[in-house]
MDAnalysis code that builds the backbone (N, CA, C; Angstrom):
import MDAnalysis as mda
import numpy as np

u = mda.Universe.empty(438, n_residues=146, atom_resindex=np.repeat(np.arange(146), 3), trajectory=True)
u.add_TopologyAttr("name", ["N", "CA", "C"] * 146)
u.add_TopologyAttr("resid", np.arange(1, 147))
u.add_TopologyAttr("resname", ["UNK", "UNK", "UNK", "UNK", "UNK", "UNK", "UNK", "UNK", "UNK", "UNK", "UNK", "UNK", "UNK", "UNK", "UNK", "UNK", "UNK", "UNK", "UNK", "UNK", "UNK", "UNK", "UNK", "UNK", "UNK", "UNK", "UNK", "UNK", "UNK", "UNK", "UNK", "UNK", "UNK", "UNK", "UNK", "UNK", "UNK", "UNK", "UNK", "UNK", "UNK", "UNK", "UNK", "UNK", "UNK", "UNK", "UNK", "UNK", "UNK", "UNK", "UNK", "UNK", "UNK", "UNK", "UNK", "UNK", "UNK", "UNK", "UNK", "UNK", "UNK", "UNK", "UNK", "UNK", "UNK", "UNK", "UNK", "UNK", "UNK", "UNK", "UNK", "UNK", "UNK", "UNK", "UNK", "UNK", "UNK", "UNK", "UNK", "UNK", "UNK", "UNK", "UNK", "UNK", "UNK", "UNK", "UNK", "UNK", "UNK", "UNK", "UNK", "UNK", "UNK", "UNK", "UNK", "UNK", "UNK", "UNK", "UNK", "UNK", "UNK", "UNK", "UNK", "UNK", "UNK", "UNK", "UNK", "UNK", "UNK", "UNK", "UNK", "UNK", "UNK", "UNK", "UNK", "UNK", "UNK", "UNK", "UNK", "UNK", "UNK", "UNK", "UNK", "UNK", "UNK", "UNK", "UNK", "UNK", "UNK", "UNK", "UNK", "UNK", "UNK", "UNK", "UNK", "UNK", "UNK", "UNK", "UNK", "UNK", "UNK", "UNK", "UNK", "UNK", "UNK", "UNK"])
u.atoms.positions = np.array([
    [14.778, 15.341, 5.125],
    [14.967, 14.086, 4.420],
    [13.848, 13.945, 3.376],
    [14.210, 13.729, 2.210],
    [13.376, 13.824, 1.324],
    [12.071, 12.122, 1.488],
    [11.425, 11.880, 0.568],
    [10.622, 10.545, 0.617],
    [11.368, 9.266, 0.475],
    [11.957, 9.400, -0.684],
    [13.144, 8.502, -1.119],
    [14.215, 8.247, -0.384],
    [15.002, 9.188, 0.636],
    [15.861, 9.132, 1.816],
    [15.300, 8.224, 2.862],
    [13.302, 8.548, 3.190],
    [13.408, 8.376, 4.232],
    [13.005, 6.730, 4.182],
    [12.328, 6.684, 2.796],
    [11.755, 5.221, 2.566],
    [13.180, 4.391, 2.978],
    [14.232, 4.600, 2.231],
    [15.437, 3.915, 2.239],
    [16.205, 4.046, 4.003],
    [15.673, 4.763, 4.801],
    [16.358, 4.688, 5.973],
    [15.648, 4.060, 6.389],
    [14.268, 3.311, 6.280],
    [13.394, 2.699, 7.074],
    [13.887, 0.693, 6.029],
    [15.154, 1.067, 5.499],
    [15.255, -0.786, 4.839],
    [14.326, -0.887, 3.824],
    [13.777, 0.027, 3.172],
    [13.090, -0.256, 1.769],
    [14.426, -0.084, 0.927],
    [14.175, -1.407, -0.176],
    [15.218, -1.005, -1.134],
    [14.284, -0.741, -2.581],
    [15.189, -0.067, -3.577],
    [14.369, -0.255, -4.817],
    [15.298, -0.800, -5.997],
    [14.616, -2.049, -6.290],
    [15.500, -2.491, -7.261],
    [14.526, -3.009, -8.603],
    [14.994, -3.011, -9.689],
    [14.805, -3.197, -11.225],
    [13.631, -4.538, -10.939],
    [12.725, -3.974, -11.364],
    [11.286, -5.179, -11.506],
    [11.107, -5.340, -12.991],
    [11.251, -6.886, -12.937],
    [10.611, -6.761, -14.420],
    [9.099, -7.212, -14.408],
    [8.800, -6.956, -15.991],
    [7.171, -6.015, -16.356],
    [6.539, -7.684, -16.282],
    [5.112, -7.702, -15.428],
    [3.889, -8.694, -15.684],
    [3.396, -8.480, -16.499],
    [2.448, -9.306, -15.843],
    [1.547, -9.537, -16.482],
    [0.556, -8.498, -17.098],
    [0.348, -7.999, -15.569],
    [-0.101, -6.374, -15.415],
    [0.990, -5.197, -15.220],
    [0.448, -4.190, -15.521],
    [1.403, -2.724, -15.372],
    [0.573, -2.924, -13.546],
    [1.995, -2.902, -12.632],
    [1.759, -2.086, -11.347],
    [1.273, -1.037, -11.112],
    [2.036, 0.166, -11.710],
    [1.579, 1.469, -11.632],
    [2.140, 2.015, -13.030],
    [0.466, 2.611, -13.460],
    [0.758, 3.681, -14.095],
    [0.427, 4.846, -14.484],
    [0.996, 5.565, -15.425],
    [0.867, 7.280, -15.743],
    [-0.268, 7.181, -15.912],
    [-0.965, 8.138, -15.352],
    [-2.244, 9.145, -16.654],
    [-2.183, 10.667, -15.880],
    [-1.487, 11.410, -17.329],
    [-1.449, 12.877, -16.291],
    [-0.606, 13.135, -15.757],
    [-1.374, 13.537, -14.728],
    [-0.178, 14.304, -13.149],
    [-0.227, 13.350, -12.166],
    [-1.113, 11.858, -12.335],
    [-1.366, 10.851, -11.561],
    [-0.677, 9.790, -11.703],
    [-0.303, 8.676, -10.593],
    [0.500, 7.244, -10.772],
    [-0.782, 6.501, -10.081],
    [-0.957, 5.734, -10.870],
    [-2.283, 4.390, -10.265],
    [-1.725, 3.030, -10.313],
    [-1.675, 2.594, -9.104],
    [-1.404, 1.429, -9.099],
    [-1.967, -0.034, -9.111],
    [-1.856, -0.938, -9.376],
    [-2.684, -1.945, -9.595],
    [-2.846, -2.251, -7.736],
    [-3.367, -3.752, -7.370],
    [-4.197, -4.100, -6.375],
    [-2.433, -4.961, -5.813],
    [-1.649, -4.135, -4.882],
    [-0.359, -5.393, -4.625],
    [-1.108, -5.906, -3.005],
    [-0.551, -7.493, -3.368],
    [-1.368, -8.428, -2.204],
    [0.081, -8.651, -1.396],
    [-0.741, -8.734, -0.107],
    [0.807, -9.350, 1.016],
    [1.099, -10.705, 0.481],
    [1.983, -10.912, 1.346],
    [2.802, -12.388, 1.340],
    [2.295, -13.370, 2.203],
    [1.168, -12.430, 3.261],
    [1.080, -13.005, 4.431],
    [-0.202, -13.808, 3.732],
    [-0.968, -14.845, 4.188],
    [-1.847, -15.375, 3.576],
    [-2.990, -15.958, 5.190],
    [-4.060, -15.836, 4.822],
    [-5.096, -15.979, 5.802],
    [-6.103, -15.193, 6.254],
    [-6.701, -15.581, 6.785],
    [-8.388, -14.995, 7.076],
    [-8.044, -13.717, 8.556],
    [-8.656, -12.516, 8.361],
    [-8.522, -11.977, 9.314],
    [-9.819, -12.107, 10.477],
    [-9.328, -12.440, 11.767],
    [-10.670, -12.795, 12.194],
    [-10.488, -14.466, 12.767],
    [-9.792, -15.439, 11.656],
    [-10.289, -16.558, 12.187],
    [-8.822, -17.152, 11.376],
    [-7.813, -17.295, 12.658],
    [-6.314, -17.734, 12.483],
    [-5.325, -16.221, 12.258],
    [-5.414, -14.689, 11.541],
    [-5.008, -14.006, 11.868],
    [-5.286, -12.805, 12.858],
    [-4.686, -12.029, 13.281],
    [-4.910, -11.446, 14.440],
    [-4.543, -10.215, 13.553],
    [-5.063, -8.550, 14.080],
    [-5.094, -7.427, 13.848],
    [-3.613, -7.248, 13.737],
    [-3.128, -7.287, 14.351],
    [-1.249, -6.874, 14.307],
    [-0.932, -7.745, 13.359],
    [-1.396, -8.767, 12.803],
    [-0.897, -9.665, 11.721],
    [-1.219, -8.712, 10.240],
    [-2.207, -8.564, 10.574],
    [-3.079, -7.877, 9.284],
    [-2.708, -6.931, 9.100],
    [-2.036, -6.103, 10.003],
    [-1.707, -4.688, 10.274],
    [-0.460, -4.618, 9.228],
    [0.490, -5.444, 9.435],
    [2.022, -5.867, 9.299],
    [1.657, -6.210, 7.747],
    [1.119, -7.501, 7.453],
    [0.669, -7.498, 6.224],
    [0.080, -6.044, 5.508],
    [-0.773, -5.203, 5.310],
    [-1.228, -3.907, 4.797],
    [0.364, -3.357, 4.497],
    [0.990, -3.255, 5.474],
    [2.398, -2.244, 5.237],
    [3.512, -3.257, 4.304],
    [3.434, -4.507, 4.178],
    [4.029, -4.881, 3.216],
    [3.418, -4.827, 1.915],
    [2.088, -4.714, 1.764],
    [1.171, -4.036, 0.329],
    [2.016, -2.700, 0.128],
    [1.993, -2.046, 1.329],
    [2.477, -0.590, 0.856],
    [4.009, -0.303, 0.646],
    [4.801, -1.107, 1.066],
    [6.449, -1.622, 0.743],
    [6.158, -1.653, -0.687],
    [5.575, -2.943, -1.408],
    [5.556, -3.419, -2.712],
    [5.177, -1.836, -3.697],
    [4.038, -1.425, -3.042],
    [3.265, -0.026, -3.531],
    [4.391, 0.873, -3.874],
    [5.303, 1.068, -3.166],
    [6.368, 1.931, -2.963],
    [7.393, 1.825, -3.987],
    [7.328, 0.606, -3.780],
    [8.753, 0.229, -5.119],
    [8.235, 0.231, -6.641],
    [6.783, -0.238, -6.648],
    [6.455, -0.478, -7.856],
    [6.261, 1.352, -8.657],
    [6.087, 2.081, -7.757],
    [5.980, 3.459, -8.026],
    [7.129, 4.109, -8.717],
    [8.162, 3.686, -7.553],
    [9.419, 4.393, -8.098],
    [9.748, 3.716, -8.885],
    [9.346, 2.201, -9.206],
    [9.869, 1.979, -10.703],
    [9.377, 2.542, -11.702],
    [8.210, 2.992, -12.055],
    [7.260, 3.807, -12.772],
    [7.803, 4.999, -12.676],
    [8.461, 5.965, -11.728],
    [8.517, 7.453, -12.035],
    [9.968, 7.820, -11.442],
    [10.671, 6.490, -11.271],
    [12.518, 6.523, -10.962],
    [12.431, 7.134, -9.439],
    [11.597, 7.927, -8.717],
    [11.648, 8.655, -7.221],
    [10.425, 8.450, -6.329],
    [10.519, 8.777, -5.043],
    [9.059, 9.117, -4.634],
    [8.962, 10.761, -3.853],
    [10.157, 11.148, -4.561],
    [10.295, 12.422, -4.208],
    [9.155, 13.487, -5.236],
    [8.329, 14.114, -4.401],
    [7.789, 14.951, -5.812],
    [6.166, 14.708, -5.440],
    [5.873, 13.892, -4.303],
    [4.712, 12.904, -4.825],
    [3.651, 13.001, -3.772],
    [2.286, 13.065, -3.815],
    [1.659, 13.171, -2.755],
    [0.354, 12.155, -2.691],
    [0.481, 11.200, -2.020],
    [-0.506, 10.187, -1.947],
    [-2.454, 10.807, -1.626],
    [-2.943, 10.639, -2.880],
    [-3.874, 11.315, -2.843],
    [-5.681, 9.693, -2.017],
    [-5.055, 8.648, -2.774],
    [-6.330, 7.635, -2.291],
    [-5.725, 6.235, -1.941],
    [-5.980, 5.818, -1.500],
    [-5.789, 4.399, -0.693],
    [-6.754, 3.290, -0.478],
    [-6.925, 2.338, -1.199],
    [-8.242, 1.415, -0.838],
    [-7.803, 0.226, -0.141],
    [-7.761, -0.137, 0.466],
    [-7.607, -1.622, 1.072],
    [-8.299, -2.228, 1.421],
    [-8.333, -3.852, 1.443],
    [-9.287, -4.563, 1.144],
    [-8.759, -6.057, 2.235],
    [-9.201, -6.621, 2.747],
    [-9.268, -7.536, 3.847],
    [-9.698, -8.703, 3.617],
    [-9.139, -9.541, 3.532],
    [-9.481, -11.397, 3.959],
    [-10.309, -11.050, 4.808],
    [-11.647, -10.854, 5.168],
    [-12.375, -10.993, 6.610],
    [-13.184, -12.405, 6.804],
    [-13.150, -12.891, 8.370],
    [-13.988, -13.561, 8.731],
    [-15.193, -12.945, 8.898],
    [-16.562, -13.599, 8.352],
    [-17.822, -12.306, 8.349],
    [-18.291, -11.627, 9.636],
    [-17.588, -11.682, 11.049],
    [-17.737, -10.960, 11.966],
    [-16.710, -10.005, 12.194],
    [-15.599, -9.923, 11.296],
    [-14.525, -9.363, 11.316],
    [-14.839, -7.707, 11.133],
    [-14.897, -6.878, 11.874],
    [-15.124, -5.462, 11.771],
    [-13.897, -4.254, 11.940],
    [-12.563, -4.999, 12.291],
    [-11.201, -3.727, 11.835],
    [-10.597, -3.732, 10.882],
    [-11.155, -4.115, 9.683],
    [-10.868, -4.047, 8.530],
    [-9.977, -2.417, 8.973],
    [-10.008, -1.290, 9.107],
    [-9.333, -0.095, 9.386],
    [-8.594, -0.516, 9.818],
    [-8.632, -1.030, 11.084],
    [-7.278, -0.905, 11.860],
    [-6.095, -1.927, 11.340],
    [-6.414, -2.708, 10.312],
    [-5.591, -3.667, 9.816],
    [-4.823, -2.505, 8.728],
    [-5.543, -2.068, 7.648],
    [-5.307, -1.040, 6.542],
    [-4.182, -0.054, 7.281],
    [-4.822, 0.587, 8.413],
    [-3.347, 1.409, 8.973],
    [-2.019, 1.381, 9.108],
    [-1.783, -0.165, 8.841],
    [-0.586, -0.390, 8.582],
    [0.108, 0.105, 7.182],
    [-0.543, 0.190, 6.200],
    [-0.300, 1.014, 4.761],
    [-0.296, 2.534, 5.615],
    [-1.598, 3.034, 5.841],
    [-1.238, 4.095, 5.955],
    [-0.213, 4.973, 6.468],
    [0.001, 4.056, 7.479],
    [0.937, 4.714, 8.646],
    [2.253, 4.833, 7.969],
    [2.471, 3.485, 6.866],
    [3.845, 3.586, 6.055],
    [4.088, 5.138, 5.178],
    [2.414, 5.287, 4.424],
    [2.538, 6.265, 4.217],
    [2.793, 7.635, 4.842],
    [2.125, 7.586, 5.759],
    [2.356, 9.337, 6.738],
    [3.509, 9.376, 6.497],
    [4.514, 7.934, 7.544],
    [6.120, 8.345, 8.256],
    [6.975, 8.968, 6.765],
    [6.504, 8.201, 5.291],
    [7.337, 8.700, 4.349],
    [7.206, 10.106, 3.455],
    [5.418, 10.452, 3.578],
    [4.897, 11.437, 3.172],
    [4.836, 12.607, 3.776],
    [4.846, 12.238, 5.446],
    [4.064, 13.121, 6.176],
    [2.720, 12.871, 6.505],
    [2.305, 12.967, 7.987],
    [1.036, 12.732, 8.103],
    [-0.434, 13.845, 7.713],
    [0.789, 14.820, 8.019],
    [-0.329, 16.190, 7.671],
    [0.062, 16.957, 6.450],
    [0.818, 16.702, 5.959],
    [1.292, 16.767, 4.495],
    [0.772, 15.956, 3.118],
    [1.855, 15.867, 2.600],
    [1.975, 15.017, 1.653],
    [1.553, 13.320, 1.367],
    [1.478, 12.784, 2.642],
    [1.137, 11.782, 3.282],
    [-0.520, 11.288, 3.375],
    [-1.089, 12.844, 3.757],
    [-2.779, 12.518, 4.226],
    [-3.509, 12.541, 3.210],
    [-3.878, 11.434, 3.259],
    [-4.998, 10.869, 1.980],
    [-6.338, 10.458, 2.566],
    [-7.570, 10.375, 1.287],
    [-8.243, 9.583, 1.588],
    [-8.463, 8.431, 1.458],
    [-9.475, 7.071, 1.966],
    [-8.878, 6.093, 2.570],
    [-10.447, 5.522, 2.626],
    [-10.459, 3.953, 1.681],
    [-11.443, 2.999, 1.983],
    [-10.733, 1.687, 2.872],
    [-11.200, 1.038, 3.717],
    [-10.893, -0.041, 4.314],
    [-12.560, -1.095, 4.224],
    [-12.200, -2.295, 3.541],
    [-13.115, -2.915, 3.345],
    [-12.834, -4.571, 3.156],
    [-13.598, -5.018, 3.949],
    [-13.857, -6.400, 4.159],
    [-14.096, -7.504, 2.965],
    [-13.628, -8.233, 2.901],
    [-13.922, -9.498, 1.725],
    [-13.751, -10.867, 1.615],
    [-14.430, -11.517, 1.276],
    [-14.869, -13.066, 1.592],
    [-13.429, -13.777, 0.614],
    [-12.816, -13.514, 0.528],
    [-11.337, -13.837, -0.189],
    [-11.025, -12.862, -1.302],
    [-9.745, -13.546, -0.936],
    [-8.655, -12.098, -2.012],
    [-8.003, -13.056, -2.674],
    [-7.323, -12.566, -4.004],
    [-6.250, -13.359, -4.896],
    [-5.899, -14.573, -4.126],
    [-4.829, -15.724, -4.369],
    [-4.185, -16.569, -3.724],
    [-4.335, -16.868, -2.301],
    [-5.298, -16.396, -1.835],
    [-5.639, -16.416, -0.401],
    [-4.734, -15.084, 0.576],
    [-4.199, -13.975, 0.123],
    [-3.649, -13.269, 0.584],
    [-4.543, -12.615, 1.757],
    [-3.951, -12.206, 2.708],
    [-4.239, -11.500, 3.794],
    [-5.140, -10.377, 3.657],
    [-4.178, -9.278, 3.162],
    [-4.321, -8.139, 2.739],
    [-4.341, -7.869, 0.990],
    [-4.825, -6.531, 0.645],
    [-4.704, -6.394, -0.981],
    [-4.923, -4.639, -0.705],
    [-3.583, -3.847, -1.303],
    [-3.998, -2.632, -1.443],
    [-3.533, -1.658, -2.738],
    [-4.198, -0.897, -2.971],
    [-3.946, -0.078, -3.951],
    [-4.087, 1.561, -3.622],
    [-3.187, 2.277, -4.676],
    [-3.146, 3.637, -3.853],
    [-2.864, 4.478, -5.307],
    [-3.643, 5.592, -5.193],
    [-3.236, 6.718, -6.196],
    [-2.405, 7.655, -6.086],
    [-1.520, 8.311, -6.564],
    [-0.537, 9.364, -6.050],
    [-0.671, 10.400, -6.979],
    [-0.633, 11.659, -6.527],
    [-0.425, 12.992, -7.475],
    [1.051, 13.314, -7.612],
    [1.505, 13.572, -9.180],
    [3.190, 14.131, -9.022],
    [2.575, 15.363, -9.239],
    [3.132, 16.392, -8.340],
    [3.207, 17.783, -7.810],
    [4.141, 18.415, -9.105],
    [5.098, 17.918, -9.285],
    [5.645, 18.978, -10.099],
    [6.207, 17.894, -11.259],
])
């Protein structure tokens, strides 16, 4: 099953975005860079959200990540997720900033591969607020292979 098969068997759809404010993702090269996409979910991790909240939120960053890509390069077939930064609503004792982020990642492995195409490197980092009060905020670089 290719990336694009498998994204779409997991209920990702991809449909026609129109252009912001900002470019989501774009070209330079053999690279797709995407801007910073924030969850929907909104709140402090640490103090009112819980790790599985945060978790869930990260993988809807990486849903948005996903679509905004293939709107940029029509597939996600071809493509190998090379960096990943994510960034956390934390309460200042809040220390799984990671284990919240894994929720992106993990979206990534199941569609990339974990030991493939999929395994990237990877910041997870804490912050005293994000955009609109969002949960989560992540951004990710991808290499097109061919």
């Amino acid at each position: 099953m290719t990336p694009t098969e498998k994204a779409q068997s997991l209920g990702i759809t991809f449909t026609e975005q129109a252009p912001g404010y900002l470019n989501m993702c774009i070209k330079t090269g053999n690279q797709l860079m995407t801007s910073g996409h924030v969850s929907d979910t909104k709140g402090v991790l640490g103090t009112g959200l819980t790790v599985d909240e945060g978790y869930k939120a990260a993988r809807e960053c990486a849903v948005k990540i996903l679509r905004s890509v293939h709107q940029a390069h029509g597939t996600l077939n071809g493509l190998r997720v090379l960096k990943v930064l994510g960034c956390v609503y934390s309460a200042p004792s809040f220390t799984d900033q990671h284990l919240v982020i894994n929720g992106a990642s993990d979206l990534f492995h199941e569609i990339f591969g974990k030991t493939t195409d999929g395994y990237h490197a990877r910041s997870a980092l804490g912050f005293a607020a994000l955009p609109t009060g969002a949960a989560v905020e992540v951004e990710a670089i991808f290499e097109i292979k061919s």
